[in-house]
Backbone as XML, in Angstrom:
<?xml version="1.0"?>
<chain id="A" units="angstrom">
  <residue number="1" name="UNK">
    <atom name="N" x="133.750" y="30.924" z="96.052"/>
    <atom name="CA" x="133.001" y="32.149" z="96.039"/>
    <atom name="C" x="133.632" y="33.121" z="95.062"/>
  </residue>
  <residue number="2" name="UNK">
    <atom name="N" x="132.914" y="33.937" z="94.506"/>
    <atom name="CA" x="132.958" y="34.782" z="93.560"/>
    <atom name="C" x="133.097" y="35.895" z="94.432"/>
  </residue>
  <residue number="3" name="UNK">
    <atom name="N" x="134.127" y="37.304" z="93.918"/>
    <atom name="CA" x="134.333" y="38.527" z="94.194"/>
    <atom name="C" x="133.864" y="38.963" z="93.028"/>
  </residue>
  <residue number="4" name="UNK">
    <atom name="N" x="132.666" y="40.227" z="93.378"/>
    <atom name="CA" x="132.616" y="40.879" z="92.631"/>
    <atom name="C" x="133.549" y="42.225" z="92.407"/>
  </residue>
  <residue number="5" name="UNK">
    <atom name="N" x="133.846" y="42.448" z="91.138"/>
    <atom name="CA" x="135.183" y="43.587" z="90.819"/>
    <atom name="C" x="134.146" y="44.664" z="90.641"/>
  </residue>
  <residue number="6" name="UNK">
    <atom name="N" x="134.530" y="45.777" z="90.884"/>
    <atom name="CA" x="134.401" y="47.482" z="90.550"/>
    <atom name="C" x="135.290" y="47.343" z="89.273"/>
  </residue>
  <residue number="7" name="UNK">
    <atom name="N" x="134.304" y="47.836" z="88.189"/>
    <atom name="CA" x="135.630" y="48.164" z="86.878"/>
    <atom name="C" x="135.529" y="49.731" z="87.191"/>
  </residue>
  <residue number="8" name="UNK">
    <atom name="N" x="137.000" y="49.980" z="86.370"/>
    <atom name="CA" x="136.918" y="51.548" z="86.931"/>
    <atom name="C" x="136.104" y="52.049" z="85.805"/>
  </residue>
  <residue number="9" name="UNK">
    <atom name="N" x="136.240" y="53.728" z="86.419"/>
    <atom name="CA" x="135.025" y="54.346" z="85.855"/>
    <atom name="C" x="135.551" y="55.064" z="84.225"/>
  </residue>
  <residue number="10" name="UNK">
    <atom name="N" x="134.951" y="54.837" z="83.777"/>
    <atom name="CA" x="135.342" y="55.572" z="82.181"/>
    <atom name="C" x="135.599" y="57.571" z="82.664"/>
  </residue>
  <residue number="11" name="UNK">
    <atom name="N" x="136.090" y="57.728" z="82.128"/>
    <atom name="CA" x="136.666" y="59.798" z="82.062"/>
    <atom name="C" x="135.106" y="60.445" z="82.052"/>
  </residue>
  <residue number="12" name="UNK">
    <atom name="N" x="134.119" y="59.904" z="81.532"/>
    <atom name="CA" x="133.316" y="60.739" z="81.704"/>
    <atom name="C" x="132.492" y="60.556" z="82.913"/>
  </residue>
  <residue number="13" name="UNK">
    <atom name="N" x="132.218" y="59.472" z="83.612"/>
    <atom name="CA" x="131.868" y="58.798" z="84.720"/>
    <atom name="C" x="132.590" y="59.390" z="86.247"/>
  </residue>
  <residue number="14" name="UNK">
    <atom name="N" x="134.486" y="59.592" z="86.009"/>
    <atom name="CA" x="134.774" y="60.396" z="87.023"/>
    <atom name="C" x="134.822" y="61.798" z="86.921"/>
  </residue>
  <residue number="15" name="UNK">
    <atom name="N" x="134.749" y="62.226" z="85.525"/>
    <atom name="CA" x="134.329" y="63.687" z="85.660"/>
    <atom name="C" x="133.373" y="63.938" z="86.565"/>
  </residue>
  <residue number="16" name="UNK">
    <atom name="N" x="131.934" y="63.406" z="86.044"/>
    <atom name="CA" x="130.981" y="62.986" z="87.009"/>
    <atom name="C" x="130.955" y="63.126" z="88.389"/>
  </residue>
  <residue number="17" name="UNK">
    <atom name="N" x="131.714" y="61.923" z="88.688"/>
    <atom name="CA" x="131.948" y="61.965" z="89.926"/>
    <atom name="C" x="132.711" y="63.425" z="90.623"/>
  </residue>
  <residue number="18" name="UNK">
    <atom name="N" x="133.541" y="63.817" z="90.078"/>
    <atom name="CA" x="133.895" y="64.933" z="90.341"/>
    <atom name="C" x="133.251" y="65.984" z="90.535"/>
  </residue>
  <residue number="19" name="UNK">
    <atom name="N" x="132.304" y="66.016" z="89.824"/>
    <atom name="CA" x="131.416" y="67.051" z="89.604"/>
    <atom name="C" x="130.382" y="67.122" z="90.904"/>
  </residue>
  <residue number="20" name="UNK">
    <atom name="N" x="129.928" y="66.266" z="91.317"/>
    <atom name="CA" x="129.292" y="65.910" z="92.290"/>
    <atom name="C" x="129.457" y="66.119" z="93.631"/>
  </residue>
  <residue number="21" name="UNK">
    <atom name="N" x="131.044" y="65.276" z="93.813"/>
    <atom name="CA" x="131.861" y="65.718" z="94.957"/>
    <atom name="C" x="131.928" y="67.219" z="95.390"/>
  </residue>
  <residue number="22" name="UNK">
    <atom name="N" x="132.330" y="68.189" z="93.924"/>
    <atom name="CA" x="132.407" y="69.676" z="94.315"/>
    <atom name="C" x="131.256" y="69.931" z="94.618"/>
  </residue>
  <residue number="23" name="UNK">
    <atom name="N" x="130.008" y="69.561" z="93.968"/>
    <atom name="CA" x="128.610" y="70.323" z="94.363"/>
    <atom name="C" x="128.377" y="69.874" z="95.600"/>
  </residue>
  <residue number="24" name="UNK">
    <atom name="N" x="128.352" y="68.879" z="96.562"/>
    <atom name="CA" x="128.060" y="68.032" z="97.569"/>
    <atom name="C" x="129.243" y="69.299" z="98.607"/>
  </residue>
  <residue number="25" name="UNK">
    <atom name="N" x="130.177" y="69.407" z="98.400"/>
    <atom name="CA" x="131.481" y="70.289" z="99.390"/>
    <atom name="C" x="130.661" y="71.614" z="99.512"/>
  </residue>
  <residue number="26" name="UNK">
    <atom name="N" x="130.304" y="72.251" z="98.179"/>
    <atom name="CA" x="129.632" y="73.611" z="98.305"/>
    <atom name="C" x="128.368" y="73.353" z="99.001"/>
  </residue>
  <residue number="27" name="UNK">
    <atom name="N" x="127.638" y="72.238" z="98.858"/>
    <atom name="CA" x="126.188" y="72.232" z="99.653"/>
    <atom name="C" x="126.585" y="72.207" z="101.306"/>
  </residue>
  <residue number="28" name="UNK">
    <atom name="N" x="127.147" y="71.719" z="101.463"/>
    <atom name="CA" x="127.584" y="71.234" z="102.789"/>
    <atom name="C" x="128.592" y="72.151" z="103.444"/>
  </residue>
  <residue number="29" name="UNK">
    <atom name="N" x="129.321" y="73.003" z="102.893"/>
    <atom name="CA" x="129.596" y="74.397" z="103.318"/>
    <atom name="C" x="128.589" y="75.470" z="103.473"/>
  </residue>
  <residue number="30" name="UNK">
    <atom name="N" x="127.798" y="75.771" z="102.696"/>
    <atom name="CA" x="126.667" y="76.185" z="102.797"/>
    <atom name="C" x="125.677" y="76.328" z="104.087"/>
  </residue>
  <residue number="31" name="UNK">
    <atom name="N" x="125.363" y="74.666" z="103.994"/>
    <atom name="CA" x="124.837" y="74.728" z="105.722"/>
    <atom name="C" x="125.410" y="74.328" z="106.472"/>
  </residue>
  <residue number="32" name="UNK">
    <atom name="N" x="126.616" y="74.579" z="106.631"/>
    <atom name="CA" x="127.688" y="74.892" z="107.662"/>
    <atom name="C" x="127.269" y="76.679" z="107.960"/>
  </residue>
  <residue number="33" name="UNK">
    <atom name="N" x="127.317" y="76.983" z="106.828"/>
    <atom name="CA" x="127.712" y="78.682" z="107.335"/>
    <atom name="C" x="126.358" y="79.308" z="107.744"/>
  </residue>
  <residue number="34" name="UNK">
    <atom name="N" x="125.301" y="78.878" z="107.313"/>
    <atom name="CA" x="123.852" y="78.630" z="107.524"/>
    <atom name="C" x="123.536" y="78.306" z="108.887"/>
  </residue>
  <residue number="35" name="UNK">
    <atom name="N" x="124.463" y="77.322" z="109.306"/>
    <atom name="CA" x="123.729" y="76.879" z="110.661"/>
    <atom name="C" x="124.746" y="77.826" z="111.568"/>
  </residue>
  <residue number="36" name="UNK">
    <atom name="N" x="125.779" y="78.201" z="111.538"/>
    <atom name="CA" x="126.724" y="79.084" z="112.022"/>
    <atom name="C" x="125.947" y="80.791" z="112.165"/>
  </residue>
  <residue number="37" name="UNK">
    <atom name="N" x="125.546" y="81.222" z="111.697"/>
    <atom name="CA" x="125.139" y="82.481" z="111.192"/>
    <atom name="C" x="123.959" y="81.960" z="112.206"/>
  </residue>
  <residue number="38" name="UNK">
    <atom name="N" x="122.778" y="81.464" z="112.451"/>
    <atom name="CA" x="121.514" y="80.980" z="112.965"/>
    <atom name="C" x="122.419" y="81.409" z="114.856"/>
  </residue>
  <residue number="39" name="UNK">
    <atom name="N" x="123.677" y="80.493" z="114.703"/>
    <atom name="CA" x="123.516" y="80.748" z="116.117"/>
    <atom name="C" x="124.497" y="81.445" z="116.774"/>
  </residue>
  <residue number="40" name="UNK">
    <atom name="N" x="124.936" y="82.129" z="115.859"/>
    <atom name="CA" x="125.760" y="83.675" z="115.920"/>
    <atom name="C" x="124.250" y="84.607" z="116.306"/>
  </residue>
  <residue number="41" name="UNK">
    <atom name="N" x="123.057" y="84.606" z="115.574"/>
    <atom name="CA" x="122.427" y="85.157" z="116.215"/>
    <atom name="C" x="121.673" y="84.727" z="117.156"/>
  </residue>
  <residue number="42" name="UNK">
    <atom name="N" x="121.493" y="83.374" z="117.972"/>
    <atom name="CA" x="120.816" y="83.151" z="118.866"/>
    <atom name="C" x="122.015" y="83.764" z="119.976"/>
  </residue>
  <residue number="43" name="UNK">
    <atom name="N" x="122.947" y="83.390" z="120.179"/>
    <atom name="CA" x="123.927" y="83.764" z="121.058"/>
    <atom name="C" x="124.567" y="85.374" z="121.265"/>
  </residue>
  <residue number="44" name="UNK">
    <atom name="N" x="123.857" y="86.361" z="120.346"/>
    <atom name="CA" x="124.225" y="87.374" z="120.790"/>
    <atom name="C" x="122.815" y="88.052" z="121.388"/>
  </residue>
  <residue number="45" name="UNK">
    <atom name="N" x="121.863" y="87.474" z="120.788"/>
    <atom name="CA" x="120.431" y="88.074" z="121.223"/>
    <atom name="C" x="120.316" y="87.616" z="122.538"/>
  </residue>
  <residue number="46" name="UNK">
    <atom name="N" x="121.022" y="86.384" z="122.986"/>
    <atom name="CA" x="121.157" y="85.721" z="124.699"/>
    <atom name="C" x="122.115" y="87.237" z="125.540"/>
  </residue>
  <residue number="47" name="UNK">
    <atom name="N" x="123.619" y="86.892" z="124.584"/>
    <atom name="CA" x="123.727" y="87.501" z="125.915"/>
    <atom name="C" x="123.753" y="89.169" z="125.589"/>
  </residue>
  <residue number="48" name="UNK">
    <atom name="N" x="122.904" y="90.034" z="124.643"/>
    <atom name="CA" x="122.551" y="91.232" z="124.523"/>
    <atom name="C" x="121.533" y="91.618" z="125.066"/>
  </residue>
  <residue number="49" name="UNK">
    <atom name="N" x="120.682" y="90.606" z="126.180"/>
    <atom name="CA" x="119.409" y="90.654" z="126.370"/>
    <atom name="C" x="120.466" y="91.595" z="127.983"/>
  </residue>
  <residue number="50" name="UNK">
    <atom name="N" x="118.633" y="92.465" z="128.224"/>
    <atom name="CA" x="119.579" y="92.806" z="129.797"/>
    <atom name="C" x="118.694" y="91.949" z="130.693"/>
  </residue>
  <residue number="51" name="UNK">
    <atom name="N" x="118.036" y="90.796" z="130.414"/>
    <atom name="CA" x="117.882" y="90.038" z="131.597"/>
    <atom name="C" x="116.406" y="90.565" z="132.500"/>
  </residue>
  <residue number="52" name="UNK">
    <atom name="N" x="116.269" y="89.570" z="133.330"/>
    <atom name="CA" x="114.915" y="90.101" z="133.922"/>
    <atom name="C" x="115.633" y="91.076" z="135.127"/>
  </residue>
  <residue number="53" name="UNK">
    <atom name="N" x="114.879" y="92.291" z="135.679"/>
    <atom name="CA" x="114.670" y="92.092" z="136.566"/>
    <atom name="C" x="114.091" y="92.710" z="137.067"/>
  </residue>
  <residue number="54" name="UNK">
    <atom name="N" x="114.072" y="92.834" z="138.667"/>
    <atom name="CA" x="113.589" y="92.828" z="139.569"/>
    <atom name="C" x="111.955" y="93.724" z="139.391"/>
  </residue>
  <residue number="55" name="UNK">
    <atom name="N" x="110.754" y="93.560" z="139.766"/>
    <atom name="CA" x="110.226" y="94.781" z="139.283"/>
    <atom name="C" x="110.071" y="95.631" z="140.505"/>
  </residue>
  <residue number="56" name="UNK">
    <atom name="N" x="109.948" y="96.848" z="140.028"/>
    <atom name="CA" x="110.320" y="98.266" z="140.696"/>
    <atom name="C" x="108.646" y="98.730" z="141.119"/>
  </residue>
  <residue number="57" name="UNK">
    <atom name="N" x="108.866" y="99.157" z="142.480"/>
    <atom name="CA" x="107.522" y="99.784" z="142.998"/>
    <atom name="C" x="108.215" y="101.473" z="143.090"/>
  </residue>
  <residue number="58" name="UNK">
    <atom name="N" x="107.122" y="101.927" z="142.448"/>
    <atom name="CA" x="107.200" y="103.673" z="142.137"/>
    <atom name="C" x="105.741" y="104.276" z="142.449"/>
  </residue>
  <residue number="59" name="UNK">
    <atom name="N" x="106.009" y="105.101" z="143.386"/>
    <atom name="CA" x="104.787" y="105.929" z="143.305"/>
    <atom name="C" x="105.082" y="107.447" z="142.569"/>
  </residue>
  <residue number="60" name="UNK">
    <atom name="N" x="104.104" y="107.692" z="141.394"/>
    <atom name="CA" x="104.013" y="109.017" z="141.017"/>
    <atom name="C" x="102.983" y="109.637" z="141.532"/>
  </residue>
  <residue number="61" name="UNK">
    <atom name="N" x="103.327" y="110.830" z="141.758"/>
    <atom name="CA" x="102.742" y="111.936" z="142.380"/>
    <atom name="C" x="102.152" y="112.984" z="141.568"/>
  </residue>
  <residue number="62" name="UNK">
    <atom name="N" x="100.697" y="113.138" z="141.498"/>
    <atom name="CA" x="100.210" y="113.918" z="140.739"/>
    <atom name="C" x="99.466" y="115.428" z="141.012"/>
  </residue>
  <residue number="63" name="UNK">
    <atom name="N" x="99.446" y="116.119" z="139.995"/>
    <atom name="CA" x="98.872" y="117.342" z="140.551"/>
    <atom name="C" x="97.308" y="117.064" z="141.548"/>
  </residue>
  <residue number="64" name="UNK">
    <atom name="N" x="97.042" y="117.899" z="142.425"/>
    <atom name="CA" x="95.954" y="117.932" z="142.503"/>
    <atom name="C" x="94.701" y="118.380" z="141.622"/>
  </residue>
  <residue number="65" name="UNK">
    <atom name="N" x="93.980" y="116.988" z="141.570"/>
    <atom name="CA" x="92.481" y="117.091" z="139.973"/>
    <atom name="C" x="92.846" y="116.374" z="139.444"/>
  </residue>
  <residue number="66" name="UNK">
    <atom name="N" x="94.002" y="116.033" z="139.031"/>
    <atom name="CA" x="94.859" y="115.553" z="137.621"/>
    <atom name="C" x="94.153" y="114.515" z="137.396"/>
  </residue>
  <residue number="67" name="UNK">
    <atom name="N" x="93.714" y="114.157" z="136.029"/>
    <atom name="CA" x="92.860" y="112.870" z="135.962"/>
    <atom name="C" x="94.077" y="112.193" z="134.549"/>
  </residue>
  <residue number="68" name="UNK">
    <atom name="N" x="94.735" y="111.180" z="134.532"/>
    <atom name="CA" x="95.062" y="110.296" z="133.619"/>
    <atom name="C" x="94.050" y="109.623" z="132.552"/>
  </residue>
  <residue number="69" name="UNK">
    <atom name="N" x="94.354" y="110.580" z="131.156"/>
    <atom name="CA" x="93.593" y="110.205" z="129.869"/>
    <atom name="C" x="94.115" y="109.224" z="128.901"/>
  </residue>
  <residue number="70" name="UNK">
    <atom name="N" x="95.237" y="108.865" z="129.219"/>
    <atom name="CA" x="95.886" y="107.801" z="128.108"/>
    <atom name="C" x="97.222" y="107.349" z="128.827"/>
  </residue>
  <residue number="71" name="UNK">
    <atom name="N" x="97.683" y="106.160" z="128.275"/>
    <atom name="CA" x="99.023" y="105.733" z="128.359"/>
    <atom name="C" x="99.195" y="105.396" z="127.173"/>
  </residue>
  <residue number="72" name="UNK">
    <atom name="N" x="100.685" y="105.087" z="127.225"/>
    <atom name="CA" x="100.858" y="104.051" z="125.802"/>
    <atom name="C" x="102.655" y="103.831" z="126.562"/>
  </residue>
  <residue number="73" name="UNK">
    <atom name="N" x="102.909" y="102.914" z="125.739"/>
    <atom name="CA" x="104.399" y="102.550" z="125.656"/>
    <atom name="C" x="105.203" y="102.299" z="124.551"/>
  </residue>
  <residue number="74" name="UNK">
    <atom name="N" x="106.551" y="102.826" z="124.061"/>
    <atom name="CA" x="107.250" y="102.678" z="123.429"/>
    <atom name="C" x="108.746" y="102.100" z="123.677"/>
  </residue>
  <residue number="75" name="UNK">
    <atom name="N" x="109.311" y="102.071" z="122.878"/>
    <atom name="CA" x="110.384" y="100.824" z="122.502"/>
    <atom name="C" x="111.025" y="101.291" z="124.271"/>
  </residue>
  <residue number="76" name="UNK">
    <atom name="N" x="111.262" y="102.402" z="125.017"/>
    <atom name="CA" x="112.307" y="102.228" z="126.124"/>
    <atom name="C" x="111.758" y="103.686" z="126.712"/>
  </residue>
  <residue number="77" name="UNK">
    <atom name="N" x="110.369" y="103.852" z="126.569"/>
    <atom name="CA" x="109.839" y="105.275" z="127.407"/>
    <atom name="C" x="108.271" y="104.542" z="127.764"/>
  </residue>
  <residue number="78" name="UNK">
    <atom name="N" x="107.686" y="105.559" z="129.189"/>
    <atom name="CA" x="106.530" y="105.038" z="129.653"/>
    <atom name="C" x="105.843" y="106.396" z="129.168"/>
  </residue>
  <residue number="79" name="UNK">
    <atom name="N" x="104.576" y="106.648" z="128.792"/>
    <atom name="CA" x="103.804" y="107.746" z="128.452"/>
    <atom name="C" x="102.692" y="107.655" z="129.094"/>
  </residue>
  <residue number="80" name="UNK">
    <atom name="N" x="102.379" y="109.028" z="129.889"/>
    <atom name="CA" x="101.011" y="108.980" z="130.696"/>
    <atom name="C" x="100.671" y="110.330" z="130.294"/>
  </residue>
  <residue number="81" name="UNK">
    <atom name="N" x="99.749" y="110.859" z="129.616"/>
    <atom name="CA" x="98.555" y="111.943" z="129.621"/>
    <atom name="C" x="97.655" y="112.159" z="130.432"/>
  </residue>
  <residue number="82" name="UNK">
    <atom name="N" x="98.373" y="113.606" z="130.719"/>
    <atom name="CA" x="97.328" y="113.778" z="131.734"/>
    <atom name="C" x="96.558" y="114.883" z="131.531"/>
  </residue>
  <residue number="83" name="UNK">
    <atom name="N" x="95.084" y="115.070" z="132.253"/>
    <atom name="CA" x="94.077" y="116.132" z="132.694"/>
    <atom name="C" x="94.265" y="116.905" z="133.357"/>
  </residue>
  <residue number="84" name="UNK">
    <atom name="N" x="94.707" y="118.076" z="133.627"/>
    <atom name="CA" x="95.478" y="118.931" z="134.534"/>
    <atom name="C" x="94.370" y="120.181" z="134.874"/>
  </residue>
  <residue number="85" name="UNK">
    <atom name="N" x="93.350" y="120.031" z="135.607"/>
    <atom name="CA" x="92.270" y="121.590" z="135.325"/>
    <atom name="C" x="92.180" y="122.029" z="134.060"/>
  </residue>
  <residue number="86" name="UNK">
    <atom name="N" x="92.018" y="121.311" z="132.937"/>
    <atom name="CA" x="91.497" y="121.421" z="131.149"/>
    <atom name="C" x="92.745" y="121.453" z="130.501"/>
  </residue>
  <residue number="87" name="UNK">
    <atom name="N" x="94.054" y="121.479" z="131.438"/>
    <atom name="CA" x="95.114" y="121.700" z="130.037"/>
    <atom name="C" x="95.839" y="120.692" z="130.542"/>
  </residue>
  <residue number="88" name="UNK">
    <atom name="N" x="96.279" y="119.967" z="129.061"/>
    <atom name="CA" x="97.028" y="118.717" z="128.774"/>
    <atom name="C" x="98.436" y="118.760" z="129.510"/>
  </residue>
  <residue number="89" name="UNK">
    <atom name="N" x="98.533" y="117.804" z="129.717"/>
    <atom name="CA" x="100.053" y="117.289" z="130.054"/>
    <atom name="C" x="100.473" y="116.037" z="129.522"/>
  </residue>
  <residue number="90" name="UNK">
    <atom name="N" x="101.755" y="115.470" z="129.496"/>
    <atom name="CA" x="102.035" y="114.600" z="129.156"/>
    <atom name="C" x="103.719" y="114.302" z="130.087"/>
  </residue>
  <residue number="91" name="UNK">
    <atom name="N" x="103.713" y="113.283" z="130.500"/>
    <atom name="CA" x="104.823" y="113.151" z="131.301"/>
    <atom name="C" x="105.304" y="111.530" z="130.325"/>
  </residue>
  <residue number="92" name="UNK">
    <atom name="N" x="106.548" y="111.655" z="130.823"/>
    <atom name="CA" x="107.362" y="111.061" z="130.135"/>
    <atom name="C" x="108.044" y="110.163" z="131.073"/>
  </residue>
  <residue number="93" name="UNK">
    <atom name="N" x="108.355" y="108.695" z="130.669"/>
    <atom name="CA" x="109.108" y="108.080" z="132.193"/>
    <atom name="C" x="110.169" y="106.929" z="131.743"/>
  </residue>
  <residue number="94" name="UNK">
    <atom name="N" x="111.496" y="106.620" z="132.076"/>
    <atom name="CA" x="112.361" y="105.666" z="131.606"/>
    <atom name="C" x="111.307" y="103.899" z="131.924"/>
  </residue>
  <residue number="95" name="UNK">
    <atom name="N" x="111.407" y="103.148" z="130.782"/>
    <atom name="CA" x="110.063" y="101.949" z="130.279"/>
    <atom name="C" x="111.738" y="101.277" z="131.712"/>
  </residue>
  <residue number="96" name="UNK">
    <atom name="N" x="112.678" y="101.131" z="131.639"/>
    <atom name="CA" x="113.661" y="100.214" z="132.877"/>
    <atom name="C" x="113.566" y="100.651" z="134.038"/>
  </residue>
  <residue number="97" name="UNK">
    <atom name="N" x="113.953" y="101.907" z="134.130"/>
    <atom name="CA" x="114.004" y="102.766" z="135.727"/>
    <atom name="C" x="113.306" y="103.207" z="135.818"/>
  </residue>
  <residue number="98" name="UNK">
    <atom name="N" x="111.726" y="103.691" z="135.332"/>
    <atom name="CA" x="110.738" y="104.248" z="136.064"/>
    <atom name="C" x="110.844" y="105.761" z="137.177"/>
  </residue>
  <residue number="99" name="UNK">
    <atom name="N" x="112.321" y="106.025" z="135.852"/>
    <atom name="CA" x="112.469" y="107.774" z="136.698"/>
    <atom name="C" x="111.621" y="108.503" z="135.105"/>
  </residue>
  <residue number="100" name="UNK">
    <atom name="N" x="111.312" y="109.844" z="135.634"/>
    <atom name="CA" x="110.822" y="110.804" z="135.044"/>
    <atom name="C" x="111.765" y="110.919" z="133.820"/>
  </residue>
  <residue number="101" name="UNK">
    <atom name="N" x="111.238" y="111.061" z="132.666"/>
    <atom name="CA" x="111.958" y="111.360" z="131.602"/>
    <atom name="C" x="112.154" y="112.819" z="130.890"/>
  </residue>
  <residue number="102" name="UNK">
    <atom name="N" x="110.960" y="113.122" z="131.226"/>
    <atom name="CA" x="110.058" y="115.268" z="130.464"/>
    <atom name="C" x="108.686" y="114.911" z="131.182"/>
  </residue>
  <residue number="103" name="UNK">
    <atom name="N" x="108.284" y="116.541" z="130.746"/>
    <atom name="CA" x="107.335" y="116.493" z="130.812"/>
    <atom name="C" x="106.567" y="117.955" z="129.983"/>
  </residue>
  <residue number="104" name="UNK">
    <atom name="N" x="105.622" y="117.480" z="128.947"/>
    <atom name="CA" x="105.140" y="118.630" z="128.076"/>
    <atom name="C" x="103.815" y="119.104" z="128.438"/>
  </residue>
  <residue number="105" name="UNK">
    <atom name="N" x="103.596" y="120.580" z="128.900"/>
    <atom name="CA" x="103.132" y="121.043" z="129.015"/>
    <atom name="C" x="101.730" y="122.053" z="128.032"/>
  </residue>
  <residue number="106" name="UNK">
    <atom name="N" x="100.835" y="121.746" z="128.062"/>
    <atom name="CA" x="100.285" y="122.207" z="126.449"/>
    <atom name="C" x="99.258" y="123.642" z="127.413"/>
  </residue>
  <residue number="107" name="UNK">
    <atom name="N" x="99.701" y="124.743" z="126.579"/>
    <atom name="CA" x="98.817" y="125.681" z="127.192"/>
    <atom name="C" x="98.124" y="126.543" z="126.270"/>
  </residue>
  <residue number="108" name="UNK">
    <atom name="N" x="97.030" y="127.435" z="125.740"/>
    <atom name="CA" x="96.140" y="127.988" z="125.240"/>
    <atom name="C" x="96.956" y="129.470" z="125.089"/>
  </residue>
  <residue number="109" name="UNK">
    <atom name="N" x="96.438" y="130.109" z="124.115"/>
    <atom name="CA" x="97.026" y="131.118" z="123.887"/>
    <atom name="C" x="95.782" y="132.092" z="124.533"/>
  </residue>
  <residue number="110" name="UNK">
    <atom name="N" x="96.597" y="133.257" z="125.012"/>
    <atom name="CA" x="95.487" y="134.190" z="125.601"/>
    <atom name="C" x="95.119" y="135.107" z="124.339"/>
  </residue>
</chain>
């Protein structure tokens, strides 16, 4: 049986090769730090989250008449507008704890 030989590589062939090797180290560091960074942020968005919980029964108490014209919600406040005998209100409420936050009062000039 015959062995086949590897002749070595001529200077420009392992330059080559060299060349390759470094680009192949930088690619592969790359998505190393790529896939590192991905779950640097999955793992802080886990444990920065505050978690479920429980949900909260609240009764608010409103003027007498008061008719509710709008809600809306924002990033960490609850907003309810209200009808107050013709003049606006707007109450304000924590979007977690569901305590009172303000409350703006809009009144007419005499």
């Amino acid at each position: 049986m015959t062995e086949s030989v590897n002749p070595e590589p001529t200077p420009e062939q392992a330059a080559l090769f060299a060349r390759v090797r470094r680009m192949m180290l930088i690619a592969g560091l790359t998505t190393a730090l790529a896939v590192a960074a991905v779950l640097i942020a999955i793992g802080y968005r886990v444990f920065r989250a505050e978690g479920s919980r429980p949900a909260a029964d609240v009764t608010a108490t409103l003027p007498k008449g008061a008719r509710i014209t709008a809600t809306a919600v924002t990033d960490d406040r609850l907003v309810v507008t209200l009808d107050v005998g013709g003049s606006v209100q707007i109450r304000t409420f924590d979007l977690h704890s569901l305590r009172p936050a303000g409350t703006l009062t809009f009144a007419s000039e005499p």
